[in-house]
MIVEXPA-50251 format. One record per atom (N, C-alpha, C, CB): x negated, y, z negated; residue in one letter. Coordinates in steps of 0.1 Angstrom, whole numbers, padded with zeros to 4 digits, always signed. Glycine has a CB too. Layout:
XYZA/...
***
This chain:
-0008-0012+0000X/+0000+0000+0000X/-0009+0012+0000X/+0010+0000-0012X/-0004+0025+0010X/-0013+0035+0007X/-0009+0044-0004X/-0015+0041+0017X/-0023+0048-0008X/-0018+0056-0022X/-0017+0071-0016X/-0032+0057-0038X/-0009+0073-0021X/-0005+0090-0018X/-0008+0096-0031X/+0013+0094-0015X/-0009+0112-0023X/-0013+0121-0035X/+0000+0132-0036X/-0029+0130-0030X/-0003+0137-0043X/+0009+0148-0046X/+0000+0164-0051X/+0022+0141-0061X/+0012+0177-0052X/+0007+0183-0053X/+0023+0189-0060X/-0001+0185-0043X/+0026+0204-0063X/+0035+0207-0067X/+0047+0208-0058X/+0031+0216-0072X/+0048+0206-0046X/+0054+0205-0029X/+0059+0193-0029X/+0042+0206-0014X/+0049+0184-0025X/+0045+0174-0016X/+0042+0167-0025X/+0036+0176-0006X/+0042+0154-0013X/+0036+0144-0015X/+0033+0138+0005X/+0045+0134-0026X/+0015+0133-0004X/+0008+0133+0009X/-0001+0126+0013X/+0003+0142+0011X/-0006+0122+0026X/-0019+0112+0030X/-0028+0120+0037X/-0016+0099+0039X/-0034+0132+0040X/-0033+0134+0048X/-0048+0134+0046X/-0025+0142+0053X/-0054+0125+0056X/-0069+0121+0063X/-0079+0125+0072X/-0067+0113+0069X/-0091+0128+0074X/-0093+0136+0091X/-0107+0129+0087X/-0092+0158+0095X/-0113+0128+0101X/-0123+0123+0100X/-0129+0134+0111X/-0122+0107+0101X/-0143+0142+0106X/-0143+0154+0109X/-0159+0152+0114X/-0138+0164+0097X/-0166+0156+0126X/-0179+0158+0130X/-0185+0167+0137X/-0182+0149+0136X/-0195+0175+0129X/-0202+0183+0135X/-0221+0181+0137X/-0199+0196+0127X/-0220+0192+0147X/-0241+0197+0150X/-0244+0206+0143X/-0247+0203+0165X/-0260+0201+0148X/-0266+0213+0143X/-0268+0225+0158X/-0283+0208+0134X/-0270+0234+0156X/-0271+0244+0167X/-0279+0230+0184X/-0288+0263+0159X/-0276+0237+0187X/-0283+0232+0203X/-0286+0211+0201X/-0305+0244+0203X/-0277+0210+0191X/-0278+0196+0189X/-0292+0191+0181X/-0276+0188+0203X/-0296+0201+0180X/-0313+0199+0173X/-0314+0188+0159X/-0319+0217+0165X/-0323+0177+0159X/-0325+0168+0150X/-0333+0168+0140X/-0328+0159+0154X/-0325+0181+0132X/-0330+0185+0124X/-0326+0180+0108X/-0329+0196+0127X/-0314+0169+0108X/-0309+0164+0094X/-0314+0151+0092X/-0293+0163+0093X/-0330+0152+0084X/-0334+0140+0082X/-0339+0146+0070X/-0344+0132+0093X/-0349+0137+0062X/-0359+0137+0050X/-0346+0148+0039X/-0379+0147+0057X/-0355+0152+0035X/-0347+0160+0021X/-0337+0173+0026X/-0360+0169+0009X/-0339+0175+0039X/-0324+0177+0043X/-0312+0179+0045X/-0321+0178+0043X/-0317+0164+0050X/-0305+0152+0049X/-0299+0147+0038X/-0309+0142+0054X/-0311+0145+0028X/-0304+0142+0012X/-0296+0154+0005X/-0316+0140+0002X/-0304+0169+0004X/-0294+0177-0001X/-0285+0179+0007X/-0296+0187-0005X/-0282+0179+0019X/-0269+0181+0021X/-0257+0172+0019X/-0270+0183+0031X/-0260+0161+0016X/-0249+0152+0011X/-0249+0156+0000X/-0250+0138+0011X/-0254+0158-0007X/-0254+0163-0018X/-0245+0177-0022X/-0267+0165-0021X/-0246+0187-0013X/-0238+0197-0010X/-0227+0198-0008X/-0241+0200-0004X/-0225+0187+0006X/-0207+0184+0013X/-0203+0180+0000X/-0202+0168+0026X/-0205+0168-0009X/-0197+0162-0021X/-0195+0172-0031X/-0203+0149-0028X/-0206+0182-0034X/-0202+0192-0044X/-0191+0201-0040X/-0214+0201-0047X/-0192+0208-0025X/-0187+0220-0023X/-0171+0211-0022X/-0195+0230-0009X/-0167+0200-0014X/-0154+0190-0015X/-0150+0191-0025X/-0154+0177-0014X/-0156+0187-0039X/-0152+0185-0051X/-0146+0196-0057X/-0161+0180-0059X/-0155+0210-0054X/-0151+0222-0060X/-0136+0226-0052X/-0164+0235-0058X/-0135+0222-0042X/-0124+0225-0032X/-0110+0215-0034X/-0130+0221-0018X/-0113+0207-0044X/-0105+0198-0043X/-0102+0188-0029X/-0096+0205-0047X/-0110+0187-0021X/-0112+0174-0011X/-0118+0163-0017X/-0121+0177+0002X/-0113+0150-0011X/-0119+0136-0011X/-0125+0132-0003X/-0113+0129-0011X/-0139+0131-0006X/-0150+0125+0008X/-0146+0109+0004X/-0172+0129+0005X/-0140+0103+0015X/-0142+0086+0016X/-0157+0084+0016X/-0134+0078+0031X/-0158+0091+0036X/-0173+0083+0040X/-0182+0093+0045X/-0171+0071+0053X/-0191+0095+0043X/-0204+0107+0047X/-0214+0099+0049X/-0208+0119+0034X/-0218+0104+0065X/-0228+0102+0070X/-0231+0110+0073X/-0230+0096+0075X/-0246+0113+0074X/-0257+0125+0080X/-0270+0117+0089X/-0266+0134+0064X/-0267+0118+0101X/-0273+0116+0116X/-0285+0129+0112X/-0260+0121+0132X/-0294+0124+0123X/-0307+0133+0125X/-0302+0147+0134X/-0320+0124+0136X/-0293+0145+0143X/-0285+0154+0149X/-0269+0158+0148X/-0287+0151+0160X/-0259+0151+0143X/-0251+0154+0132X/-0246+0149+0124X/-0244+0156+0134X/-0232+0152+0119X/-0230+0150+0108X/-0213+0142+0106X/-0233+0163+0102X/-0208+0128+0100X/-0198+0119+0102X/-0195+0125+0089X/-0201+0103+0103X/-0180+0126+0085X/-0170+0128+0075X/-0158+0123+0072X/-0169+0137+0075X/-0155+0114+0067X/-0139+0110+0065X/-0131+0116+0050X/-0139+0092+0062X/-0127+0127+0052X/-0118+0136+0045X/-0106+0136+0042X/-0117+0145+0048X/-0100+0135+0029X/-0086+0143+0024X/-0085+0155+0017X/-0079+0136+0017X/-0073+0157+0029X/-0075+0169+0019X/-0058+0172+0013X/-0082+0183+0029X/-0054+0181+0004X/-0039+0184+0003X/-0034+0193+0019X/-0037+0196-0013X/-0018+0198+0015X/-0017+0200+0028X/-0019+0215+0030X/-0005+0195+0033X/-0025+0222+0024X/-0025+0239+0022X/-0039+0239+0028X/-0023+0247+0004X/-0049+0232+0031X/-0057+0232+0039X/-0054+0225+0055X/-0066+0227+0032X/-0059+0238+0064X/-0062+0233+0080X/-0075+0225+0080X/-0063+0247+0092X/-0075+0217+0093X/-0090+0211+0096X/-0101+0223+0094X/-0092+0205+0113X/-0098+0230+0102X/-0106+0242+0109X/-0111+0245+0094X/-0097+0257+0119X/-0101+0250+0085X/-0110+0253+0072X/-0116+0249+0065X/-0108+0256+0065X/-0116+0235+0065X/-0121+0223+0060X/-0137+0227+0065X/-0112+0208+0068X/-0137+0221+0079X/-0151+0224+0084X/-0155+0238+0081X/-0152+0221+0099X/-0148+0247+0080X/-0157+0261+0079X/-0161+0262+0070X/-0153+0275+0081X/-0157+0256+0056X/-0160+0261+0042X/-0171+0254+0041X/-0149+0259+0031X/-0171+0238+0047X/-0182+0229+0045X/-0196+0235+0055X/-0176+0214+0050X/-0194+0240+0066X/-0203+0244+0073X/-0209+0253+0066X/-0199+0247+0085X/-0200+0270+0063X/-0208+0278+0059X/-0214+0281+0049X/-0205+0285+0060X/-0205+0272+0037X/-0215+0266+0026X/-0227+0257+0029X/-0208+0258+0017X/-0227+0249+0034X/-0243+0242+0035X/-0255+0252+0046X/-0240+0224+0043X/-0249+0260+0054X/-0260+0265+0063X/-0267+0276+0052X/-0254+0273+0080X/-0253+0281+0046X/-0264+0290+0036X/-0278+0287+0030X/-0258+0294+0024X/-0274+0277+0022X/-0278+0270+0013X/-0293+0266+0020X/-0268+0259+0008X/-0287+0256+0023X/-0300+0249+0036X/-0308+0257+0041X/-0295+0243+0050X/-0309+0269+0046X/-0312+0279+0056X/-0321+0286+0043X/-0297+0288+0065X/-0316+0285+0029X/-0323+0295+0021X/-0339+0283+0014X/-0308+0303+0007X/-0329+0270+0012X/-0340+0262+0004X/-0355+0256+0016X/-0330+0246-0004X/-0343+0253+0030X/-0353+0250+0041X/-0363+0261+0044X/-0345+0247+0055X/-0369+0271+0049X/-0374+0280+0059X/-0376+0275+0074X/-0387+0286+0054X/-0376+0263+0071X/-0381+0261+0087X/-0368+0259+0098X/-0391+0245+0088X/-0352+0259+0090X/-0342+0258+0098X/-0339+0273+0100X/-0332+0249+0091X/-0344+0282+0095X/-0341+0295+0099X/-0352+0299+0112X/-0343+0304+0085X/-0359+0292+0108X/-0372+0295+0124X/-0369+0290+0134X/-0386+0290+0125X/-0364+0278+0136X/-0360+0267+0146X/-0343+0272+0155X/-0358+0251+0136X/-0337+0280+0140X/-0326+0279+0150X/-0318+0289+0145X/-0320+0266+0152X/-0311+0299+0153X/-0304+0312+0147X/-0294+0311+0137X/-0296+0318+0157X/-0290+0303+0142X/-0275+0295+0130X/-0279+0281+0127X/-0255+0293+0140X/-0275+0275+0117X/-0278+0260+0113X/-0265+0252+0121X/-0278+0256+0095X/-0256+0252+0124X/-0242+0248+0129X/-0239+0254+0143X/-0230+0254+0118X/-0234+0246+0153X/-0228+0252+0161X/-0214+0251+0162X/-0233+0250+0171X/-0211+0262+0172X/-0196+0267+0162X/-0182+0251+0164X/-0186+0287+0174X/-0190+0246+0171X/-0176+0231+0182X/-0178+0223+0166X/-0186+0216+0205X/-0166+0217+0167X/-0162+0205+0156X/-0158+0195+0165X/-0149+0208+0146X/-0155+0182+0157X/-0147+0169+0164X/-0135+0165+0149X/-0163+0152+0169X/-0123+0170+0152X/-0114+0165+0139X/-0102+0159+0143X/-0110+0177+0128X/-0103+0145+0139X/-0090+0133+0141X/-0088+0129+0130X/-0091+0120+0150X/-0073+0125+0133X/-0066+0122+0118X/-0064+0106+0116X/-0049+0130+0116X/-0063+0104+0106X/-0066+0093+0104X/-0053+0086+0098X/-0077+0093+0096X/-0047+0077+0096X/-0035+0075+0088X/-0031+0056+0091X/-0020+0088+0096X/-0026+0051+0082X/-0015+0042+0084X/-0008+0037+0089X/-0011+0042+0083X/+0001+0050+0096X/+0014+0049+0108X/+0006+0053+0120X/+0030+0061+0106X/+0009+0046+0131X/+0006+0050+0140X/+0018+0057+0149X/-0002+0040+0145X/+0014+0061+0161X/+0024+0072+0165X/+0037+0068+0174X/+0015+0082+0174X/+0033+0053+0177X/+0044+0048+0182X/+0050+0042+0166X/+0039+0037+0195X/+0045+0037+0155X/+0060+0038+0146X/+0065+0052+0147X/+0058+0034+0129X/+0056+0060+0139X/+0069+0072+0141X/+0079+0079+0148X/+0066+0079+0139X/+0078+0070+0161X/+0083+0078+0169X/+0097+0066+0172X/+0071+0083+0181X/+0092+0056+0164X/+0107+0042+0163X/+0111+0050+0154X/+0105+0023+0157X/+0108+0053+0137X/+0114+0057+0130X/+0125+0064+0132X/+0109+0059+0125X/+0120+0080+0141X/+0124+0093+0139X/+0135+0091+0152X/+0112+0105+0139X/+0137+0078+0159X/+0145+0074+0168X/+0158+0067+0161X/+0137+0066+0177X/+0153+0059+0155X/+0160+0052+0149X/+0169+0057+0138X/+0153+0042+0146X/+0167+0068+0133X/+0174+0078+0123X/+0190+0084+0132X/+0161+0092+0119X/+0191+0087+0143X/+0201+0088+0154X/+0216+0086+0148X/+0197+0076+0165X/+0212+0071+0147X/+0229+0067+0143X/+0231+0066+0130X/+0234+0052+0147X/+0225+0073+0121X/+0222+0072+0104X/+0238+0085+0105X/+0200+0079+0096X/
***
């Protein structure tokens, strides 16, 4: 059964599984910062109230399986995570500030993830008709 979350609204699943680069695709997320930055996504999530399932950090990007409540969009999801770690990174690294103007480029990849797939819902919300 899936567990749902609630909030003072709702109640919810809602999933994304979210992937970004670094600028110009540059393979730059390895050694220690690659480590702090996982270290980072899970903090800055936690302060945000998101759920990291699965985090992975590639030499050139970066894998995320996220929940979040529903008062967050994707888009903000990734921005808060992006522009919190480039800071950060950008201040503890020096060499990601030399290499590259921004640490992030601006493109995302965000799909949702769920349970139902789109052909049940679309029996359900059919099948409600003669109700």
């Amino acid at each position: 059964m899936t567990a749902y979350r609630k909030n003072a609204g709702a109640v919810f699943s809602l999933k994304y599984h979210v992937v970004w680069c670094p600028k110009y695709r540059r393979a730059v997320l390895t050694g220690l910062v690659s480590e702090r930055l996982k270290v980072l996504l899970r903090e800055k999530a936690a302060d945000e109230g998101l759920v990291v399932h699965v985090l992975e950090v590639l030499p050139d990007h970066v894998h995320l399986f996220v929940e979040s409540d529903p008062t967050w969009a994707p888009a903000a999801i990734v921005g808060r995570l992006k522009g919190y770690t480039s800071h950060i990174l950008r201040d503890e690294f020096p060499h990601l500030r030399s290499r590259l103007p921004t640490l992030w480029s601006r493109s995302y990849y965000a799909g949702t993830v769920g349970q139902v797939s789109e052909a049940m819902v679309r029996r359900y919300i059919e099948s409600q008709k003669g109700r």
